[in-house]
C-alpha positions in Angstrom: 125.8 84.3 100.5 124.2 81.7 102.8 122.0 84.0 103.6 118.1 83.4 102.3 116.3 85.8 99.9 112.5 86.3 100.2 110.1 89.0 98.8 105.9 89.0 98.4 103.3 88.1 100.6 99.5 87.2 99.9 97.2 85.7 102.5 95.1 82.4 102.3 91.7 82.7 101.5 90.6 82.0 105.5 93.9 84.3 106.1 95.6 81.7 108.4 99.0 81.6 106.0 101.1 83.8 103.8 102.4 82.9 100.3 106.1 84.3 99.8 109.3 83.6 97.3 112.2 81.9 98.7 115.8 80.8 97.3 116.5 78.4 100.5 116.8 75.6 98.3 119.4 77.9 96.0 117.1 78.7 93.1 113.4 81.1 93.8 110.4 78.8 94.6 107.1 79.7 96.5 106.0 78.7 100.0 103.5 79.1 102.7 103.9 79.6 106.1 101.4 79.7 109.1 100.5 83.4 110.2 101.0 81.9 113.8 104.7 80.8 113.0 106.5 77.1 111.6 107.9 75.6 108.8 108.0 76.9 105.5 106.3 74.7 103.3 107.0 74.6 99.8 104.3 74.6 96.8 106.7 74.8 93.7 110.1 73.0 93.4 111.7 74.1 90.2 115.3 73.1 90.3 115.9 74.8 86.8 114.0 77.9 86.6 113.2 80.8 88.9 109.5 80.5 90.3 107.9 83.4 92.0 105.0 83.9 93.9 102.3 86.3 93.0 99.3 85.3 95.0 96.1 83.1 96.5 93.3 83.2 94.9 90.7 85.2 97.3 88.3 82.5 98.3 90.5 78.8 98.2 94.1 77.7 97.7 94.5 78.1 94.1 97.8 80.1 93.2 99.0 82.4 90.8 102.7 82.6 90.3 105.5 83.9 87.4 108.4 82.3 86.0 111.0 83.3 83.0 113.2 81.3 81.3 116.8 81.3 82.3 116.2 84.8 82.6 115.1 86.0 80.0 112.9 88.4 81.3 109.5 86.8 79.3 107.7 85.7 81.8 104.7 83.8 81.9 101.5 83.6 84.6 100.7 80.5 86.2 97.8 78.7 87.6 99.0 76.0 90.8 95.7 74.1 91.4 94.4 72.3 94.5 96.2 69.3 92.9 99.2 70.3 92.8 99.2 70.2 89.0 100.9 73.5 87.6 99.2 75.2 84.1 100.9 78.3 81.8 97.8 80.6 81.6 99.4 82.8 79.3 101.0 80.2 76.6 102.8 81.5 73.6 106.4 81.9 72.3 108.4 85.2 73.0 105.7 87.1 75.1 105.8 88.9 78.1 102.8 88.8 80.7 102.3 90.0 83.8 99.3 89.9 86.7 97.4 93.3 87.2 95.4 93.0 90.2 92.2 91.3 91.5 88.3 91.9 90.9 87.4 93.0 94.5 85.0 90.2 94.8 87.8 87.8 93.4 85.5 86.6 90.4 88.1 87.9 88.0 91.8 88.7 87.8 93.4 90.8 85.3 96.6 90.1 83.0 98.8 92.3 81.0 100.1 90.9 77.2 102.3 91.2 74.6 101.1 88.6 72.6 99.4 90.4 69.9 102.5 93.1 69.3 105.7 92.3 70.7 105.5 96.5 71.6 102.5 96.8 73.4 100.9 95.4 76.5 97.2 94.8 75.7 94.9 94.2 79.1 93.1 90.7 79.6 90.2 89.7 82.4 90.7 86.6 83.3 87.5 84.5 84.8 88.7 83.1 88.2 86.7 79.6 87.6 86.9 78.8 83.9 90.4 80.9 82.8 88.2 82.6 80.0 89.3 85.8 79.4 88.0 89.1 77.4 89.9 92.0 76.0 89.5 95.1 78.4 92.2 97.4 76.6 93.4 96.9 73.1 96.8 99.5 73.8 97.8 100.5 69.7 98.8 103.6 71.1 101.5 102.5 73.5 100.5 103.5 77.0 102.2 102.3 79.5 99.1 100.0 81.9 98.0 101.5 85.3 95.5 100.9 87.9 92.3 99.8 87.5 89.0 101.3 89.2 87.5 98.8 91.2 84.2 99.3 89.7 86.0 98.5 86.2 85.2 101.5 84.2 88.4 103.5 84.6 91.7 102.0 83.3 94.3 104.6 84.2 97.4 104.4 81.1 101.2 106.5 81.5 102.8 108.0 78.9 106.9 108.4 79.7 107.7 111.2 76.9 110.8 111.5 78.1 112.8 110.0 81.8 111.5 113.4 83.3 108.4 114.2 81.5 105.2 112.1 81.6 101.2 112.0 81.5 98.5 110.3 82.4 95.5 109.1 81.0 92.4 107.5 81.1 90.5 105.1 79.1 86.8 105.2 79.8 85.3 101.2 79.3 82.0 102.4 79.0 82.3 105.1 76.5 85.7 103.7 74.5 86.9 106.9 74.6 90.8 108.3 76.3 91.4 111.4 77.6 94.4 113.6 78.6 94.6 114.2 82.2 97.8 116.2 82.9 98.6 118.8 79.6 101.4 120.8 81.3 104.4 122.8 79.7 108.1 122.1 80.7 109.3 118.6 82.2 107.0 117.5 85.1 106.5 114.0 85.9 102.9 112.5 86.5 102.2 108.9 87.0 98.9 107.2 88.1 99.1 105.4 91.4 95.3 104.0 92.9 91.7 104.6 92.3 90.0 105.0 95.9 87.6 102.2 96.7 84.5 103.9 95.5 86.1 104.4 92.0 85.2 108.6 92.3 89.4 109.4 92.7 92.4 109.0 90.8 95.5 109.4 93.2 98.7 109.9 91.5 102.3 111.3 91.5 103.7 114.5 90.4 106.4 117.0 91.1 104.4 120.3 89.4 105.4 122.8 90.6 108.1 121.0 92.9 111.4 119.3 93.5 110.0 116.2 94.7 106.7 114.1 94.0 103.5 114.4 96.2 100.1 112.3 96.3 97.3 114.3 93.8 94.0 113.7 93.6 91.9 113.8 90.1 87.5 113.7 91.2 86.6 111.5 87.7 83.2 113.0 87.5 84.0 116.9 88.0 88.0 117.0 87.1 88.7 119.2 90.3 92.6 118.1 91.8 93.8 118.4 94.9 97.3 117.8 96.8 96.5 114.6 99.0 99.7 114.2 100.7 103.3 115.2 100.6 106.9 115.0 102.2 109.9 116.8 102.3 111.2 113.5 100.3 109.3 111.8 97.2 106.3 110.1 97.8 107.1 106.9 96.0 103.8 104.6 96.2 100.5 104.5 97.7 97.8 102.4 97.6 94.9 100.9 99.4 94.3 97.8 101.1 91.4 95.3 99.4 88.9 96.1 101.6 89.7 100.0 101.6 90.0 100.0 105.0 93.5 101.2 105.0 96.0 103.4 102.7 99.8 102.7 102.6 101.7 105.8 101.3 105.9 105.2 100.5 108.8 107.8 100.8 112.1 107.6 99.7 113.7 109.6 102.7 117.7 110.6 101.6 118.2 106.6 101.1 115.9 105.2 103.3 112.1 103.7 102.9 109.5 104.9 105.1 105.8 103.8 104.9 103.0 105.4 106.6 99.8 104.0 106.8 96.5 105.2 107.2 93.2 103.9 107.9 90.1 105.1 106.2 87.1 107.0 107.6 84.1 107.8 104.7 83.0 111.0 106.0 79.6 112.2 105.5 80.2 113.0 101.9 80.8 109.8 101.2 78.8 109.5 98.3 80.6 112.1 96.7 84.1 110.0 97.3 85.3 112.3 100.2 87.2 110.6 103.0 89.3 111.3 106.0 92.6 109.4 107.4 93.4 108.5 110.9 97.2 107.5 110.8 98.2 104.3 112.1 100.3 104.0 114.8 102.7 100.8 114.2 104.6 98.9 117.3 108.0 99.0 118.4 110.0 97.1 115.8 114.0 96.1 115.6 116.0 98.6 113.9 115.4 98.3 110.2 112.8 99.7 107.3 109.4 98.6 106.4 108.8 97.2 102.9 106.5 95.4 101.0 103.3 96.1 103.2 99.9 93.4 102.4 96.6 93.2 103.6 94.3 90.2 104.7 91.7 89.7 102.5 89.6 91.9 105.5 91.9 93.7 106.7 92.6 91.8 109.9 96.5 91.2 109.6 99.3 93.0 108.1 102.3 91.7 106.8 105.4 93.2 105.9 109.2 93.2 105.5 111.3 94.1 107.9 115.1 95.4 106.4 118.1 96.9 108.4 122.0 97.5 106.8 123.1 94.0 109.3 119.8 92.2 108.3 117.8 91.2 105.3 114.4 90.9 104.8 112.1 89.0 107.1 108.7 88.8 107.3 106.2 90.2 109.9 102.6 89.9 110.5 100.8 92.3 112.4 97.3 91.7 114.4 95.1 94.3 113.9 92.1 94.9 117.2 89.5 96.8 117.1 90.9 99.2 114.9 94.7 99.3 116.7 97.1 97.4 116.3 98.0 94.1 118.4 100.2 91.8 118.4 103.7 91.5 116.2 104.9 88.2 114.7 108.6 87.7 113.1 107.9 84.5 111.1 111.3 84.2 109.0 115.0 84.3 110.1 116.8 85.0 106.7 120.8 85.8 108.1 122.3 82.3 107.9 123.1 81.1 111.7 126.7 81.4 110.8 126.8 85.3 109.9 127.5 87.2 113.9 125.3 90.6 113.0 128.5 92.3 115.1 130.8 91.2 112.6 128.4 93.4 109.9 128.5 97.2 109.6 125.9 99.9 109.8 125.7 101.9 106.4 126.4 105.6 106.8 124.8 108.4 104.8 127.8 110.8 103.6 127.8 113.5 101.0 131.0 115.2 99.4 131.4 118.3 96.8 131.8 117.4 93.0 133.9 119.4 90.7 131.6 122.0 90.2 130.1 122.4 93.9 127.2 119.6 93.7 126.4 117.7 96.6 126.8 114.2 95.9 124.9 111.8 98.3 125.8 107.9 99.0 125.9 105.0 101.0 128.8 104.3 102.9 129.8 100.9 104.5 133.2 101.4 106.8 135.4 98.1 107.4 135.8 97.0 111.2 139.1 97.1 111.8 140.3 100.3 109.3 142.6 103.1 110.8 144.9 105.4 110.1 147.5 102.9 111.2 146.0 99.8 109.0 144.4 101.8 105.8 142.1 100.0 103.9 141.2 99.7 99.9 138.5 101.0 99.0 135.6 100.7 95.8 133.1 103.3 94.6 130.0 100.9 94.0 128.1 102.7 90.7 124.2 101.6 91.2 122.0 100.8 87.8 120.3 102.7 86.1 120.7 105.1 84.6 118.5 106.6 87.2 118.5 104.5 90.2 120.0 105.0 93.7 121.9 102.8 96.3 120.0 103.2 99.6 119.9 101.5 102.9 119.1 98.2 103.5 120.9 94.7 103.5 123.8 93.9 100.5 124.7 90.9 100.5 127.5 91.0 98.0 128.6 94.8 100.0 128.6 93.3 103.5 130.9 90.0 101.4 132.9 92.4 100.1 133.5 94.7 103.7 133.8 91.8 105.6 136.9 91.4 103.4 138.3 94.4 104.5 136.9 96.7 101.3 135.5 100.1 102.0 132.7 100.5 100.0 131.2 104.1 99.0 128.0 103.2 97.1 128.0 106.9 95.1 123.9 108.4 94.3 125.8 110.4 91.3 123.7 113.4 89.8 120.8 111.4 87.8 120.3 109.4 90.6 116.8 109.4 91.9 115.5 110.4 95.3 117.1 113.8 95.3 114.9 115.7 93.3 114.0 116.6 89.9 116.8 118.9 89.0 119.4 115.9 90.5 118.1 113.3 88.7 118.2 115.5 85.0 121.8 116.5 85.7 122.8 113.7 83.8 120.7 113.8 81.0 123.2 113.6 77.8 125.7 113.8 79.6 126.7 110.3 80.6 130.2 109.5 80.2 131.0 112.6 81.7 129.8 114.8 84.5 128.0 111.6 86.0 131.9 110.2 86.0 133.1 112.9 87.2 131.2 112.7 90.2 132.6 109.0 90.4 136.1 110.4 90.1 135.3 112.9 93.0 133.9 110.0 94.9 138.0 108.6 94.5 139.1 112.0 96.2 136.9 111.7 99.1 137.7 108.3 99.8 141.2 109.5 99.4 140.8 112.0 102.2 139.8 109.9 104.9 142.4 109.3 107.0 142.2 105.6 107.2 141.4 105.0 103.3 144.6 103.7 101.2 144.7 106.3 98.0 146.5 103.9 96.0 143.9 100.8 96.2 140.9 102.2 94.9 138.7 100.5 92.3 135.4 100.7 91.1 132.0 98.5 90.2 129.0 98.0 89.5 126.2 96.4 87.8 123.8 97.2 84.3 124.6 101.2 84.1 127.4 100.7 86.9 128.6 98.5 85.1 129.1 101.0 82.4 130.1 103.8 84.5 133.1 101.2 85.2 134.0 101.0 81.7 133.7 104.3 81.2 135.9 105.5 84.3 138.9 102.5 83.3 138.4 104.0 79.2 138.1 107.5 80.0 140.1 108.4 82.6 142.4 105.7 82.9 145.1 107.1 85.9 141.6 107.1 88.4 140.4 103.6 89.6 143.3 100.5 89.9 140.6 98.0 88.7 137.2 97.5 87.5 134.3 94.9 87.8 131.7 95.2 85.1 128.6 92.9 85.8 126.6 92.8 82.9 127.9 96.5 81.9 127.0 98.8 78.6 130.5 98.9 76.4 128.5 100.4 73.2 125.6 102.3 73.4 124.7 102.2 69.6 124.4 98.5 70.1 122.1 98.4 73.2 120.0 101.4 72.0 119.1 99.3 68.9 118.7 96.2 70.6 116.3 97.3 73.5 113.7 94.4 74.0 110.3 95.1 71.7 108.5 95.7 74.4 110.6 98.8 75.9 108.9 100.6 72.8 106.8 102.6 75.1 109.6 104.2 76.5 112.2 104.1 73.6 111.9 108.1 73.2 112.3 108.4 76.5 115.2 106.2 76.9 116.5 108.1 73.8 116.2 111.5 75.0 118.4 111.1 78.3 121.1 108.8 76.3 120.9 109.6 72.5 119.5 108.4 69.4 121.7 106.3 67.7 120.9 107.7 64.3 121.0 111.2 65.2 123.5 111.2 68.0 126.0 108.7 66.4 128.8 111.1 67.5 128.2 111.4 70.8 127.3 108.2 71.5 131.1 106.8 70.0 132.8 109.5 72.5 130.6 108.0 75.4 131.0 104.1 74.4 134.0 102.9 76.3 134.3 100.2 73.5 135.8 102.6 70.4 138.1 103.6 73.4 139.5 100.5 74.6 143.2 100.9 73.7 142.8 103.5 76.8 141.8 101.1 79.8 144.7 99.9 80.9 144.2 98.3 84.7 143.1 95.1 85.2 139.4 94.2 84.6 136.7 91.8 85.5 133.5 91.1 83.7 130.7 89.0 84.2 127.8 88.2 81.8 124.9 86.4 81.9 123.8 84.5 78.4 120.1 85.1 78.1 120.3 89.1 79.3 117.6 90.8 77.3 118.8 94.4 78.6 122.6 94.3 77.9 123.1 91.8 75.3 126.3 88.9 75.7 127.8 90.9 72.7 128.5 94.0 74.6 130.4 92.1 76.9 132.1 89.7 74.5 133.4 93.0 72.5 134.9 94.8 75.7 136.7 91.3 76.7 138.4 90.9 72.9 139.1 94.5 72.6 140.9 95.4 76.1 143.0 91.4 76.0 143.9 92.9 72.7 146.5 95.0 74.5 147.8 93.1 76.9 145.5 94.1 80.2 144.6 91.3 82.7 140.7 90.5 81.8 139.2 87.6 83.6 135.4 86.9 81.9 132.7 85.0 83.7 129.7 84.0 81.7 126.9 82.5 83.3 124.4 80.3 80.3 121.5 80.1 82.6 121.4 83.8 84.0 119.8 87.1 82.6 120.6 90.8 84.2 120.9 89.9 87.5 121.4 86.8 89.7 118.3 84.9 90.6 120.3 81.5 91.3 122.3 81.2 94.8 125.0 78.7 92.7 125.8 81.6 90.3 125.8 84.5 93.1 128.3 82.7 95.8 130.8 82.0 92.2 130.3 85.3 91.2 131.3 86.6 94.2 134.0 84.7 95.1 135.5 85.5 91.7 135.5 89.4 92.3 136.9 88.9 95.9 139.5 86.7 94.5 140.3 89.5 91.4 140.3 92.2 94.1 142.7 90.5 96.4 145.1 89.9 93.6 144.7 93.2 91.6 143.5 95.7 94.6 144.4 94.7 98.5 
């Protein structure tokens, strides 16, 4: 737990340092460091709440960053002047804001609001020099904010009608006017990535016609589409550097990040926003993934992320020379000096049958040491959700927890996403049950390895894992020895009706795949481990943090009182300056040592 976390990069205005978000002081701050290598310097040094850092302004050392409050989820945008002095440019009680991209010629920044209805994000341009600002989007219709077109006219909105179904649109600045891009029949999913640089294309993400999402193509003036670029994986991202020199494209490859990058060659019919890509051919790197790709203001350096299964994130920057690429710094070390990368395990990709024949994929972290003649517990790790995935890539609390001795299978259960579009609506109205069952199957597989102890398996997980462990200790009771629920769902009628405000955009959607607490009262009591507590009967952990917006202290505070109710171990951490997830290194290292502790006692 030593180990540092950092994420985002911006250059300097004369592109000579990097902005970035680290916790090595324990709790998130923000920091430069020289592209050539040093010291990290710090520029905030909040001791209470968790700063992070969004960017430099284009031409000087202003700085925009974000911060919460004890993680509440409402954060603010801030200015950090020359002087050091810091300034909330987006004041209010109980809002939620968040920074939408630069002007290209860095006069103006833009800002999304919920300030005038707690439901909606409304869209703000913000004047780099005087903070003024101008409505550019007044959303009463509850779009979900996209890209902007560079040349401002184009303001690209999402509609999520349900988790699998979606639309895009677009809202015309010049003429007021929004119009429907994507009528389709049937569940298809569209979402609205980049406009090109000369504002002719919208590129976006679908899965017509498909199992997994490509890169489209929309001409704004004559409505032709076209495919732009696909995989045999989802496309996840793409977008293009400031300049438009270069394009960046994401794939989620069976667990695994892979980013291509292009650069940009206006072809003769440029004028009519046609273009051609020469792919970039990127240096020899350690073993690991690229994440988190940035561009210099021009294009002359690239920084990334560089993160393998025995080592997080560090940050990269790449010279760029005459159109190829140079030379390849590592600026950061982030795996503490104590941690031997031998004494940490590659992650396996591993697939097993479910009851009915599905393929199930996951993540699977093996414990030196385990044989047939010294067996080793093991835990299916349940991912968030409901449609996320465990993929590859440094764990912290999974390496802790495999150091230990724990097997760890971290199960992509059918809703998942990366697998395709029929995977990931397996699960639709069904959770509770197939989605378990696949978690119950995940038991019998670890149960058939030959160096796996049958009898010390639990489970965990976090936010819909979290649930999933509920639901597995309430529902079938004779699976899993223990549970750890971190911040977990124990009553869905509860956290349906007490989704933040601002989820109202995708409050249909949410109830579609889950259930609509009026409506679907019925089902949603069956599926709520809470009205079935008297069932779970091993020993259970859960931790909670006070200000979670998501998965209210309540849901947790009613699981605790109803399972001690009959007698069944239950140790409860709560955590008064956390939200849904850990952002301070104090409450991760006690939260983890608690959960080793309750599985040593309860599990090995």
């Amino acid at each position: 737990m030593a180990t540092t976390s950092i994420m985002g990069a911006s250059f300097s205005a004369d592109e000579k340092r990097i902005l970035f978000t680290s916790n090595a002081t324990g709790i998130f701050n923000a920091y430069t460091l020289p592209v050539e290598g040093g010291t990290p310097e710090p520029l905030t040094q909040s001791t209470v709440e968790s700063t992070f850092s969004v960017s430099f302004f284009p031409h000087d050392d202003r700085v925009l960053f974000m911060r919460d409050c004890g993680g509440d989820e409402n954060y603010h945008l801030f200015l950090l002047d020359r002087d050091g002095t810091e300034r909330d440019l987006t004041p209010g009680e109980k809002l939620k804001a968040q920074f939408m991209g630069w002007r290209p010629d860095g006069s103006a920044f833009f800002v999304s609001s919920n300030e005038r209805d707690s439901r909606f994000f409304d869209l703000y341009r913000y004047d780099a020099q005087t903070y003024d600002r101008i409505v550019l989007y007044k959303n009463e219709e509850g779009f979900d904010l996209g890209v902007i077109s560079r040349d401002e006219r184009w303001i690209a909105l999402n509609r999520n009608n349900t988790t699998s179904d979606s639309d895009i649109y677009l809202f015309d600045t010049t003429a007021q006017q929004i119009k429907h891009l994507t009528p389709h029949t049937g569940s298809v999913s569209f979402r609205a990535e980049t406009f090109d640089p000369a504002s002719r294309k919208l590129l976006f993400l679908t899965n017509e016609g498909s199992e997994f999402k490509r890169l489209g193509a929309y001409d704004l003036l004559t409505g032709e589409v076209r495919d732009h670029e696909s995989a045999d994986w989802d496309v996840i991202t793409a977008y293009f550097s400031r300049d438009g020199r270069f394009r960046v494209t994401g794939i989620n490859q069976d667990g695994s990040i892979v980013i291509r990058v292009v650069e940009v060659l206006q072809s003769k019919e440029g004028e009519k926003g046609e273009w051609s890509e020469n792919p970039v051919k990127l240096p020899a790197l350690p073993e690991g993934e690229i994440r988190g790709v940035v561009f210099s203001w021009n294009s002359t350096r690239m920084a990334f992320y560089l993160n393998g299964d025995r080592s997080p994130d560090n940050l990269y920057v790449l010279d760029f020379k005459s159109g190829e690429p140079g030379q390849v710094r590592q600026l950061t070390r982030s795996l503490s000096s104590d941690i031997d990368p031998s004494d940490l395990v590659e992650a396996q990709v591993v697939r097993f049958r479910s009851f009915d024949g599905t393929v199930i994929p996951s993540i699977y972290f093996k414990p030196h040491g385990a044989s047939a003649s010294n067996k080793a517990p093991a835990i299916v790790y349940v991912h968030g959700g409901p449609g996320g995935q465990t993929m590859r890539g440094y764990n912290a609390q999974i390496q802790y927890l495999v150091n230990h001795g724990y097997a760890v299978l971290g199960i992509n259960n059918r809703g998942s996403s990366g697998y395709g579009k029929t995977f990931f609506t397996a699960a639709n109205r069904r959770h509770g049950r197939e989605p378990l069952w696949d978690c119950v199957e995940a038991r019998i597989y670890l149960a058939s390895l030959g160096y796996i102890d049958h009898e010390r398996i639990g489970i965990m997980g976090a936010s819909y894992g979290g649930y999933m462990t509920l639901a597995a200790l309430a529902f079938r009771p004779e699976v899993f020895k223990v549970g750890v629920d971190i911040f977990g769902v124990s009553n869905w009628l509860r956290t349906l009706e007490s989704i933040p405000p601002y989820w109202e955009s995708v409050r249909k959607a949410i109830y579609d795949e889950i259930g609509d607490p009026v409506k679907d009262i019925d089902f949603l009591v069956a599926t709520s481990p809470l009205f079935h507590a008297r069932e779970i009967r091993k020993p259970l952990m859960v931790i909670q943090g006070v200000n979670d917006p998501r998965v209210i202290k309540a849901e947790s505070d009613s699981i605790v009182e109803a399972v001690r109710r009959h007698d069944v171990p239950v140790e409860y951490i709560v955590f008064p300056d956390e939200g849904h997830s850990f952002t301070k290194k104090k409450n991760q290292i006690e939260a983890n040592r608690r959960i080793l502790e309750f599985l040593d006692k309860y599990l090995k």
